[in-house]
Backbone bond lengths (Angstrom), bond angles and torsions (degrees), N, CA, C in turn:
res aa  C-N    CA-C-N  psi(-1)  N-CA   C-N-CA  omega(-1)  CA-C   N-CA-C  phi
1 X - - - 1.446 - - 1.532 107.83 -
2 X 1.555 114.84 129.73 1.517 111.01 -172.28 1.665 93.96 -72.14
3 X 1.759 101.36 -164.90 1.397 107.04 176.37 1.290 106.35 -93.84
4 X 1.279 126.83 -10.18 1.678 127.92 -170.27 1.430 91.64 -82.41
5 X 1.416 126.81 -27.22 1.632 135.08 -169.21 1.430 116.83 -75.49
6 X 1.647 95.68 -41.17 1.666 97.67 176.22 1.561 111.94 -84.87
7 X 1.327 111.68 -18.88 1.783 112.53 163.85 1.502 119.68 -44.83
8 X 1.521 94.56 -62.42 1.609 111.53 -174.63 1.652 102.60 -64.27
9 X 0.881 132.69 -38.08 1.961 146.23 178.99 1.789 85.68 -54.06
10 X 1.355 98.91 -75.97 1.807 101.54 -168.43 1.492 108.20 -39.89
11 X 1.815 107.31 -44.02 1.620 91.24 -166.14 1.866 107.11 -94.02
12 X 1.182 121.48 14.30 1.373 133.81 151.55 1.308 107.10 -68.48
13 X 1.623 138.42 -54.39 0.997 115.36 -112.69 2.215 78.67 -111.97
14 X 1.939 96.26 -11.64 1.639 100.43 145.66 1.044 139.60 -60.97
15 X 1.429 113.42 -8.17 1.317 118.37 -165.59 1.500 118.35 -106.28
16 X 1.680 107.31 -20.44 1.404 132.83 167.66 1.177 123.02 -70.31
17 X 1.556 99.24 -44.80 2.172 111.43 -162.87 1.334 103.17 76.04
18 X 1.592 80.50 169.39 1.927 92.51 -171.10 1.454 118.55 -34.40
19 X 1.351 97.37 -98.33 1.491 125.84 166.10 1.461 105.25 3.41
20 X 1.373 114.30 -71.72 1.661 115.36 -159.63 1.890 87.73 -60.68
21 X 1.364 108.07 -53.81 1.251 96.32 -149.08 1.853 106.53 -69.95
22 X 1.396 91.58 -30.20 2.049 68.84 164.50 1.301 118.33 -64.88
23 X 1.303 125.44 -52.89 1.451 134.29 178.13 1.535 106.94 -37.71
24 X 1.717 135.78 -14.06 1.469 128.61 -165.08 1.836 83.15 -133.13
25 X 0.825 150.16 -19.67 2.110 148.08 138.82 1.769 92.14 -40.22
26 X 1.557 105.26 -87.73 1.481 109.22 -172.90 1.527 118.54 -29.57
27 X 1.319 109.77 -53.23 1.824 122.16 174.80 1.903 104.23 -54.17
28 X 1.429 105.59 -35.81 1.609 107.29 -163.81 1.959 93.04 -81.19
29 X 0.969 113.55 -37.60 1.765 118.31 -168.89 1.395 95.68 -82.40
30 X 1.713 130.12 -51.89 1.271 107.18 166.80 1.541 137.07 -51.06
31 X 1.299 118.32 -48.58 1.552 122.77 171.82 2.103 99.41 -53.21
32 X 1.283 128.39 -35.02 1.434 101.90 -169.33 1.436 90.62 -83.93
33 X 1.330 144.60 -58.39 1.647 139.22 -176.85 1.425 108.15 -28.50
34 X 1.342 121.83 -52.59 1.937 126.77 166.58 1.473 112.36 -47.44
35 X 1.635 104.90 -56.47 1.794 94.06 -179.61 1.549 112.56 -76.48
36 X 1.269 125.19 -13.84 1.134 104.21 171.16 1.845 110.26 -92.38
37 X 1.225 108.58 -10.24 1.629 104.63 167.31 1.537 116.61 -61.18
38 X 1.348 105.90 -48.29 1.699 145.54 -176.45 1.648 70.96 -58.21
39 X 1.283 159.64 -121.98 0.951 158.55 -112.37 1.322 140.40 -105.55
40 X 1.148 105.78 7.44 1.364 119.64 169.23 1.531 112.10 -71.37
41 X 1.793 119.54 157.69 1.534 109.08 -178.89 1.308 125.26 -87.80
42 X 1.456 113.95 20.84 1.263 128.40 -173.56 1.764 118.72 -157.47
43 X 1.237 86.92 65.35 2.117 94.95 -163.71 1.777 91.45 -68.62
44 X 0.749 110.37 -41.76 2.170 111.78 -178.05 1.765 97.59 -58.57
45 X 1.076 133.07 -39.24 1.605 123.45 161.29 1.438 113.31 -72.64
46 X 0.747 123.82 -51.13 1.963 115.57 -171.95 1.720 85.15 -72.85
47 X 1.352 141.18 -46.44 1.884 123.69 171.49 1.292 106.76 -35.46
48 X 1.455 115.11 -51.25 1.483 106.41 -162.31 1.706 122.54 -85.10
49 X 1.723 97.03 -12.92 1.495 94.62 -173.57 1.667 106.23 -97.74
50 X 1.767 110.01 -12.70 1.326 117.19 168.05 2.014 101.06 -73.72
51 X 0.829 111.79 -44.15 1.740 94.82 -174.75 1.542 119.61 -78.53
52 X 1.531 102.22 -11.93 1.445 86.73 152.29 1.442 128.55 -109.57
53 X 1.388 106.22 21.20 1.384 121.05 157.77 1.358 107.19 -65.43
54 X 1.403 113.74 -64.23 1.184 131.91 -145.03 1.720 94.93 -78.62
55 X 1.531 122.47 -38.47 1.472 124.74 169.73 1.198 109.00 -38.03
56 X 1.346 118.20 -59.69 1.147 122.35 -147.84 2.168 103.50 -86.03
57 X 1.138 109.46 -10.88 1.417 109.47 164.95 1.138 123.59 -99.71
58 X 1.112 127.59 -3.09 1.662 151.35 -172.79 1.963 94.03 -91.44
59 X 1.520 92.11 -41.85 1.600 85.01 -171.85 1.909 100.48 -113.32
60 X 1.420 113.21 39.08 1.052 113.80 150.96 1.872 134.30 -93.00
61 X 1.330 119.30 134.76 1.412 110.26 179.19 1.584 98.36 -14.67
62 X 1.618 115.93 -88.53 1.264 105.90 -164.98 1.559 135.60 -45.71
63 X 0.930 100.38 -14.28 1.736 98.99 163.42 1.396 124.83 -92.43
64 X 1.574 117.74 -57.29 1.329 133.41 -169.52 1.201 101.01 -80.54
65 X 1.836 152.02 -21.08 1.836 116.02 140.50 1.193 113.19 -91.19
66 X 1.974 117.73 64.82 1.137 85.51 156.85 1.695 70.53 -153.71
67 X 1.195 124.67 134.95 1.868 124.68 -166.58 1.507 101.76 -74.38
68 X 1.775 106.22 -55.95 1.079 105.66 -147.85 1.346 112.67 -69.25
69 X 1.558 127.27 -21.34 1.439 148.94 163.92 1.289 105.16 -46.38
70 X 1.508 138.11 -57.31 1.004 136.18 164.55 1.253 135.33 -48.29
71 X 1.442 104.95 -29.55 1.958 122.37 176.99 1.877 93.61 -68.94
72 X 1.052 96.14 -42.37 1.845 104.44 -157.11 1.736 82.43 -60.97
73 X 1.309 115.44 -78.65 1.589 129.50 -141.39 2.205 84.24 -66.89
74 X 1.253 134.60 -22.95 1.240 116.00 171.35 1.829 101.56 -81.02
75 X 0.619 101.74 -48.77 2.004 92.38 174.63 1.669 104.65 -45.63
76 X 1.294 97.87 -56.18 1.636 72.01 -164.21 1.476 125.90 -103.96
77 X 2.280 102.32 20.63 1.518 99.17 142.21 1.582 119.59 -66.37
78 X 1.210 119.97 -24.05 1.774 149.67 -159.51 1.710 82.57 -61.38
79 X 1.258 112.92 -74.13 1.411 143.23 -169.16 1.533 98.61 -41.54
80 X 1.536 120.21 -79.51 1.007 138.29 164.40 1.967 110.26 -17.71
81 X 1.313 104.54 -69.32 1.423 114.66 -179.04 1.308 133.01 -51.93
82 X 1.272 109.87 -31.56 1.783 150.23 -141.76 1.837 93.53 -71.13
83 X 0.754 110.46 112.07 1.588 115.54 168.42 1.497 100.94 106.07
84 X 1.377 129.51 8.94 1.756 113.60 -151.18 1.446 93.57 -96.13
């Protein structure tokens, strides 16, 4: 990306506000975590060491008292998974 590219990005990403623009980062980091799931030589090991990743934060204070945190972070292991 030139520097005239990341100018125009910065003053886009003014033009969105927060929110959108994490929500379109988050969308950009999820799609590469999939292709590299999608492609690794062992996707049935990174399944199993991601769900007990994900166990073990699901049943952390910060997730488990708080529901709706938990709805979010299971959607978008869901998301994450989705096509594999």
């Amino acid at each position: 990306m030139t520097h005239e590219d990341q100018i125009r990005a910065a003053e886009a990403a003014g033009r969105l506000g927060d929110i959108d623009v994490l929500d379109t980062q988050i969308s950009g980091i999820c799609s590469m975590l999939h292709a590299l799931y999608m492609a690794h030589p062992a996707p049935e090991q990174v399944r199993q060491q991601f769900d007990g990743l994900l166990s073990k934060l699901l049943n952390s204070p910060y997730v488990a008292d708080e529901p709706d945190r938990a709805l979010v972070l299971q959607a978008t292991a869901a998301a994450l998974l989705r096509n594999s």
